[in-house]
TORTOR-739416 format. One record per residue (C-alpha): x, y, z. Coordinates in steps of 0.02 Angstrom, whole numbers, plus 50000, padded with zeros to 5 digits. Each point is the difference from the previous one (the first is absolute). Example, Ala and Ser with C-alpha at 12.3 -4.5 7.8 and 13.67 -1.06 7.14 Angstrom:
<pts>
506154977550390
500695017249967
</pts>
This chain:
<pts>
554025122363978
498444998749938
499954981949979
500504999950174
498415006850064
498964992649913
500434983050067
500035007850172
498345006449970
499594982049938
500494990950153
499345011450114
498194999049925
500184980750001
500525001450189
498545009550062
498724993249878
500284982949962
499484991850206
498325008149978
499854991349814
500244984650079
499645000150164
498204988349991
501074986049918
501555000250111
498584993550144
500054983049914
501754998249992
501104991250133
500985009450134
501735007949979
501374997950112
500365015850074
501855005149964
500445009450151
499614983850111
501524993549916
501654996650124
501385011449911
501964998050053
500885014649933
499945009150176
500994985650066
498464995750111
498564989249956
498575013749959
498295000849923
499935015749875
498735006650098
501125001950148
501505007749889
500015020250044
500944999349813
499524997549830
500304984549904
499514990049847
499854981249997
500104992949827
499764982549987
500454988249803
497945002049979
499995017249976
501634999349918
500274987849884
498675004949877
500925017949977
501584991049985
500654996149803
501784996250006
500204997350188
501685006950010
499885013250087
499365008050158
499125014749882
498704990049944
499454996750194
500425015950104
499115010149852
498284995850130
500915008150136
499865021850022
501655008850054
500914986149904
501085005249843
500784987349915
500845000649825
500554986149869
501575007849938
500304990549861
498444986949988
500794986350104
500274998350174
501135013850034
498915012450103
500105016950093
498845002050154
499485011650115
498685002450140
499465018050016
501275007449913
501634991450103
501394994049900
499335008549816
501905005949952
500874984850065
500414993349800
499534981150038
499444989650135
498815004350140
500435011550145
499105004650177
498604983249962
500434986050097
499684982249886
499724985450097
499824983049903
499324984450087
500795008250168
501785004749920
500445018849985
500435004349811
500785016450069
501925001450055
500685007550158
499795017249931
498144995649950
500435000949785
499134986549919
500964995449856
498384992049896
498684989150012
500784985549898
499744987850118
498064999049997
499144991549868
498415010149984
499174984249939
500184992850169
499445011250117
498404997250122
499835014650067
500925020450038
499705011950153
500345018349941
500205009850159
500365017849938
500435015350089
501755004050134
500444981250079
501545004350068
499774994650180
499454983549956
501154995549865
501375012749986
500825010949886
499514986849856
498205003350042
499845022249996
498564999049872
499114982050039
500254981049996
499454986349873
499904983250076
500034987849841
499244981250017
500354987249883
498804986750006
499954983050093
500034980649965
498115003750008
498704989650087
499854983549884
501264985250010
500865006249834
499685016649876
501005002649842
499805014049851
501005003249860
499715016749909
500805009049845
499695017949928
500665006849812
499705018249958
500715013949922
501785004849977
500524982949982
499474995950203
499584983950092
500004991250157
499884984850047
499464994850206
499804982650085
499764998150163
499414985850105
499754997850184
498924990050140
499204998050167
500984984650066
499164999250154
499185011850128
501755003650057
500985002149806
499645010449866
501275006549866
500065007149851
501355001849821
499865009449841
501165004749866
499835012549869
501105005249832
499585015849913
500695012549882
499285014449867
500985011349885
499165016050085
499195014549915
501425009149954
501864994849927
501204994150125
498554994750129
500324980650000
499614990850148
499744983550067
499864991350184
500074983150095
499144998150162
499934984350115
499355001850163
499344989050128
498905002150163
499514989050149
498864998450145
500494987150156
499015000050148
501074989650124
498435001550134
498775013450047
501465012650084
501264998449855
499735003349801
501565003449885
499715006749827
501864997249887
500115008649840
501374997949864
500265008949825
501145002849862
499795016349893
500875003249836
499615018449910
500705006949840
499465016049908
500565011949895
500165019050029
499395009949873
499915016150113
498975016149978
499915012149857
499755018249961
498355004449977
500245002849814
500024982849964
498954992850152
498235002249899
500805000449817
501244985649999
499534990550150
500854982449980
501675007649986
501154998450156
501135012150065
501625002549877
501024994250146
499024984950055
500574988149838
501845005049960
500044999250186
499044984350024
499165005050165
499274986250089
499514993950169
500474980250059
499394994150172
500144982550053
499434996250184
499754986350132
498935001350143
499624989550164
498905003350127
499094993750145
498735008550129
498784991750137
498865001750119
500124994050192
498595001750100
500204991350149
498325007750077
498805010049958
500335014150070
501925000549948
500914997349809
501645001549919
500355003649830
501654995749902
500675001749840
501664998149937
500775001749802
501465000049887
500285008349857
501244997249849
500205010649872
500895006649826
499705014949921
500755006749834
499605014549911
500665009249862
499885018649990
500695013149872
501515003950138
500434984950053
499394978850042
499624999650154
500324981750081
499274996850184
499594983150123
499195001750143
499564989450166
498505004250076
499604991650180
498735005950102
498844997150152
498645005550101
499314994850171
498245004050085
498964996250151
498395004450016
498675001050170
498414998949981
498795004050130
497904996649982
498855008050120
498135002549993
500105019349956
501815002449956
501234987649876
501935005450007
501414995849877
501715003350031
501484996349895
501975001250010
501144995849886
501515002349923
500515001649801
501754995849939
500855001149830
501734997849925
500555002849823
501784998049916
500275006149831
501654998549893
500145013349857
501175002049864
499775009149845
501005002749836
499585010149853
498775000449878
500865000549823
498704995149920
498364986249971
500454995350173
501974995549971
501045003850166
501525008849994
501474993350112
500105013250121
498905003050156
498795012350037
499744995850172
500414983150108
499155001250158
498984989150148
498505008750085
499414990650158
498295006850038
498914995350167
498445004150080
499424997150156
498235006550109
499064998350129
498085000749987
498265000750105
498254995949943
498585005550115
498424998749939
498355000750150
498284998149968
498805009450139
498165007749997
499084988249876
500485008349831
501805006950035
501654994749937
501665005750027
501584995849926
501875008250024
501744996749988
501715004650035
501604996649922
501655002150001
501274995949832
501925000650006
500504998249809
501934999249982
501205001949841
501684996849960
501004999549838
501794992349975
500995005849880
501104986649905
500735010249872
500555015550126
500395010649812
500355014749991
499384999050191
499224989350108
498045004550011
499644987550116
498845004850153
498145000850093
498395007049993
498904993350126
497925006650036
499154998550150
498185004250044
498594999150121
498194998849942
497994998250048
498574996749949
498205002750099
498134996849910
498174996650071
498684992949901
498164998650032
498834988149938
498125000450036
499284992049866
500654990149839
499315015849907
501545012050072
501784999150071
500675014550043
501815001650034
501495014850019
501854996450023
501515011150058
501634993049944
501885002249945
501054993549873
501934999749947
500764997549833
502004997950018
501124999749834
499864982549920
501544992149929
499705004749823
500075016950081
501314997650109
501294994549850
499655014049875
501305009350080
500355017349900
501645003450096
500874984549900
499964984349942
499414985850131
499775004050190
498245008450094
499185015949957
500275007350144
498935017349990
498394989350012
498985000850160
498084992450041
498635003349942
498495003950120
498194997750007
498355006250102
498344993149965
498225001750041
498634988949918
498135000050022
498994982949908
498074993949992
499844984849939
498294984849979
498874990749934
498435006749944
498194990749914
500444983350090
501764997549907
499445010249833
501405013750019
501494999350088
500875019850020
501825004750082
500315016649993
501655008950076
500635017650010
501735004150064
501085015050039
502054996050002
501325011250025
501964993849928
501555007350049
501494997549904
499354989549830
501074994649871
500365006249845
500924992449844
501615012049898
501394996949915
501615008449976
501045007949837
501674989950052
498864986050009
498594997749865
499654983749986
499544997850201
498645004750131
500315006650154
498605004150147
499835014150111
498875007050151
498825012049920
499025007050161
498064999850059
498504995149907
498304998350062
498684987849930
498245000049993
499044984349943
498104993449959
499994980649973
498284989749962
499664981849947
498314993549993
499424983149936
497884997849937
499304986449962
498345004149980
499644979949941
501004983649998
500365003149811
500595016850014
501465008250109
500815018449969
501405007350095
501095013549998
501415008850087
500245017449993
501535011150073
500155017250003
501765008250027
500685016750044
501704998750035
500945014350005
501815008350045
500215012750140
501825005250015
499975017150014
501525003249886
500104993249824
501064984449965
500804999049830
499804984449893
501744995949924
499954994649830
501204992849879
499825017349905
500315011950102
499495015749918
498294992550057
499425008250154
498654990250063
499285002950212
498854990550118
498965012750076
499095001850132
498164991949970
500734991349849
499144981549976
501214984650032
500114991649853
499584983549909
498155001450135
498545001349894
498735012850097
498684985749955
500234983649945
498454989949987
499834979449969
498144990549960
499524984549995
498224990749929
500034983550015
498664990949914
499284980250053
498614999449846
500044980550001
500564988150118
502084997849959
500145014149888
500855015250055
500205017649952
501205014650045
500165018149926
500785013850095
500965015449985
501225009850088
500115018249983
501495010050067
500255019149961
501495011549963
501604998150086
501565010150012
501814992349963
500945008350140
499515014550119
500355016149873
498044998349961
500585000049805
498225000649914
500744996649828
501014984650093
498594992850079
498834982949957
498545002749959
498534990950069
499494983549900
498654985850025
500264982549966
498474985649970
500314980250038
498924988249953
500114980150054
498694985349957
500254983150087
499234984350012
500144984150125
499584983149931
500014987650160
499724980750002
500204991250161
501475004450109
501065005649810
499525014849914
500575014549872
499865018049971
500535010149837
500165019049990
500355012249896
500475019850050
500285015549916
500825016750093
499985015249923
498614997649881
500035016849895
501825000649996
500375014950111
501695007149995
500515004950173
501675000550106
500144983550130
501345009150101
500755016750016
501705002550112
500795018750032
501574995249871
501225013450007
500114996449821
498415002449930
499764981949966
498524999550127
498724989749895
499574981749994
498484996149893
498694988750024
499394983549888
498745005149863
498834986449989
500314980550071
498904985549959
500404985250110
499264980850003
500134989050150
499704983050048
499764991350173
500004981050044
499444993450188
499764985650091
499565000850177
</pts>
């Protein structure tokens, strides 16, 4: 803990010191754009920040790509974002994320966050998204983070925020190409080409491919990946623009699962004695199609579209069982927006409606070992899943400084499981969510030095299909014990720019109260599985800052800082089930959720000493963290702080060019635990990568 503070203490000095230091030479430096005058779509209107009543972070591939060493996975970007936990299970792309402290037990994927990419939801009808395979990290332009209860402008997918994903364009010159390559430690590389053009004023497109694999950090932690993907902008005339988008995903990794904490800080590499006599993997190959537009046949009227399809297959081996699923995916959404412009009062108002289908086929046989399938069946069953809503967007500026923003909405998820094996009995049957939710902010805006905004909104987290299919009461069929989970939230922000662009400051506090939250258990008749359950109320209190200095042209520090305090408040105990069960272990009242650091802390210099050269340290500090909600001091992680360095350098000439890199993470070789999960078993440990030295090389023409 005490390295903690210290680099607290550290930042904090540089934040209020460092503008005074410099503030005689920032006056002969150019201008900086102010970021809040930027248009932002993740409320599903066109906004400027400054007229958001909510907080949100806009990260764009300049102040990303130079913290970015492997660029596989989302970790590396979201780390400049407060409120945002995200952890690299097993140093690939396999990731567990959460946004204030929604969807920390689910054991993979992301829950209550909706994803968008390039317009096309990653999330299913029950708002799970599986992964973030499909985006290439290396060709993203730019990320809206919206944090905080989005419910009634997104649905139940969106409960703790939204990130809207863009991959970049065909750019602005007649033809662009780049070819890059990385080689580091544990045996990884990747290898990304992409190419693209502005046709004409009316065309732009743009391809890429990328291969990679690694061996991981730890024994049985393979991976490797293929990604095409390809994106387009037509303008057929000034009232009609269609942007396709097509891609083809491929994802393999190994499991090698948690362990106790004996052996999580002395013999780290090892994986879980199940995970290779098992062979526990993950295989996801998927197709996508999309296309959205944009009719605006006057000024004062639009109408958005988007439609998608989705193929996928999904295999994964577990100790119990190989699990084999495909799903179709179709989906749509339709909007129409009013906009009305008078001399002391502008008016948006926007209707739409979101709809989403999903069909999955399951079957699974057991696991007799390294992944071999025994001839009889588990389970054989079809789950057709569907959402469909209803949504408003009002958002009315009056007075000369005032904003408002609010929304309704109303989702209607639906369920329903088919039995084909009907052994010993049929478990075929429904379980269908509905809910109605809002959302109502002001902001005000009287100089570029503050915003000040509040918002007042709800949020809904049904049970997600993984949920939904871990059915305790027998193989196959739907959980059906599991209800919603609820949400009430209350946000106050300040956000600006201060010393003519030299400091940039965000800062957030929120209350939120949860009714009904999830919690992971198993079973003694069945060991090897997870189940989830309703656990009852918590109540959240939270503290997130990001500030960005640049106190000269050469120099630029940020940070992002959250504070958590997430607690239980069922007034009656709830015991954890364990695999043992002459282990008595309670959530009490007050007890901390788990796997939420109370602080987590990420910094960033960035150094410009010559013109071309370019230098990156930073650190990210997170304290201690519980494994489940017993509290268990002597179970807990402790704290840890990790250092990155990166130096790289740009050698142009003419319209070509090239840029070489080379990154370290972890530079003293910290032990420290990547991801902890409440395991029933004890096995609740995943360590982290000691040190990784990586070299990378870039090609361009443009």
């Amino acid at each position: 803990m005490k390295t903690n503070y210290t680099v607290i203490g550290i930042i904090l000095f540089l934040l209020f010191t460092m503008p005074d230091l410099f503030a005689q030479k920032q006056k002969d430096t150019t201008a900086y754009t102010l970021p809040y005058e930027i248009t932002i779509m993740a409320p599903r209107l066109k906004l400027s920040i400054k007229e958001l009543p909510s907080n949100i972070s806009l990260l764009n591939k300049n102040s990303f790509s130079n913290v970015m060493t492997k660029s596989i996975g989302a970790e590396e970007l979201l780390r400049l974002v407060p409120g945002v936990r995200v952890e690299n299970q097993a140093d690939g792309s396999r990731l567990h994320l959460s946004i204030r402290g929604v969807g920390i037990l689910s054991e993979r994927g992301v829950r209550g966050t909706k994803i968008i990419v390039d317009n096309i939801p990653v999330n299913d009808p029950t708002g799970f998204a599986p992964d973030f395979y499909d985006v290439d990290w290396g060709t993203v332009e730019n990320i809206e983070v919206m944090r905080g209860v989005s419910a009634s402008t997104y649905g139940a997918s969106s409960s703790a925020g939204i990130i809207n994903i863009l991959t970049q364009t065909g750019g602005k010159t007649p033809l662009f190409a780049d070819f890059s390559g990385t080689y580091g430690t544990f045996n990884f590389w990747k290898g990304l080409f992409q190419f693209g053009a502005n046709a004409n004023e009316n065309v732009n497109y743009r391809l890429s491919a990328s291969r990679m694999m690694g061996d991981g950090y730890r024994d049985h932690s393979k991976y490797w990946a293929n990604n095409f993907y390809g994106k387009g902008s037509i303008k057929y005339s000034t009232m009609l623009t269609l942007t396709p988008v097509i891609g083809y995903t491929q994802y393999f990794n190994e499991n090698p699962e948690g362990l106790p904490l004996s052996l999580a800080f002395t013999d780290p590499t090892k994986a879980n004695p199940d995970s290779g006599p098992k062979n526990e993997f993950m295989k996801t190959e998927r197709f996508i199609s999309g296309l959205s537009g944009v009719v605006t046949p006057t000024k004062n009227h639009e109408i958005y579209f988007m439609g998608f399809f989705k193929q996928t297959g999904y295999v994964e081996s577990v100790p119990s069982s190989v699990v084999h699923r495909s799903y179709l995916t179709p989906g749509a959404t339709l909007q129409y927006t009013f906009n009305y412009f008078g001399k002391k009062i502008e008016n948006n108002l926007s209707i739409g409606t979101d709809y989403q289908y999903q069909n999955i086929n399951e079957y699974k046989h057991p696991n007799i070992g390294y992944a071999n399938e025994g001839p009889e069946f588990l389970s054989d069953q079809k789950i057709k899943q569907s959402s469909v809503s209803v949504f408003a967007v009002e958002r009315l500026k009056f007075a000369k400084f005032w904003s408002f923003l609010g929304s309704v909405r109303y989702d209607k998820i639906k369920n329903e499981l088919v039995d084909n094996m009907k052994q010993p009995y049929d478990v075929s049957g429904n379980k269908d969510f509905d809910k109605a939710t809002a959302k109502v902010g002001i902001s005000f805006a009287p100089r570029n030095e503050i915003n000040v905004y509040a918002n007042l909104g709800q949020g809904f987290l049904p049970p997600c299909t993984e949920e939904l299919v871990n059915n305790p009461n027998g193989f196959g069929g739907f959980n059906q014990d599991l209800i919603n989970s609820t949400s009430l939230s209350e946000e106050f922000g300040l956000r600006g720019v201060l010393k003519k662009g030299m400091i940039n400051y965000d800062i957030a506090a929120f209350h939120m109260n949860t009714e009904n939250d999830f919690d992971r258990y198993r079973i003694p008749e069945r060991p090897l599985e997870t189940f989830y359950k309703n656990v009852g109320k918590t109540e959240r209190f939270g503290v997130e800052v990001y500030t960005n200095i640049i106190p000269v042209k050469q120099v630029s520090l940020q940070f992002a800082y959250t504070f958590s305090d997430f607690r239980y408040k069922n007034e009656d105990r709830i015991r954890i089930m364990m695999d043992d069960t002459t282990i008595h272990k309670y959530i009490e009242k007050d007890n901390y959720l788990p796997n939420i650091p109370q602080h987590m802390l990420f910094a960033d210099l960035e150094l410009k000493p010559v013109k071309d050269l370019f230098i990156s340290l930073n650190a990210e500090v997170l304290s201690r963290t519980y494994i489940d909600g017993a509290n268990l001091m002597e179970e807990s992680v402790p704290g840890f702080a990790l250092y990155n360095a990166m130096v790289k350098y740009t050698i142009p000439f003419g319209k070509f060019g090239a840029e070489v890199s080379f990154a370290v993470k972890n530079i003293f070789d910290r032990a420290y635990i990547a991801f902890t999960e409440p395991d029933p078993g004890g096995n609740s440990y995943q360590p982290g990568a000691d040190r990784e030295v990586f070299g990378s090389f870039k090609l361009f023409f443009k």
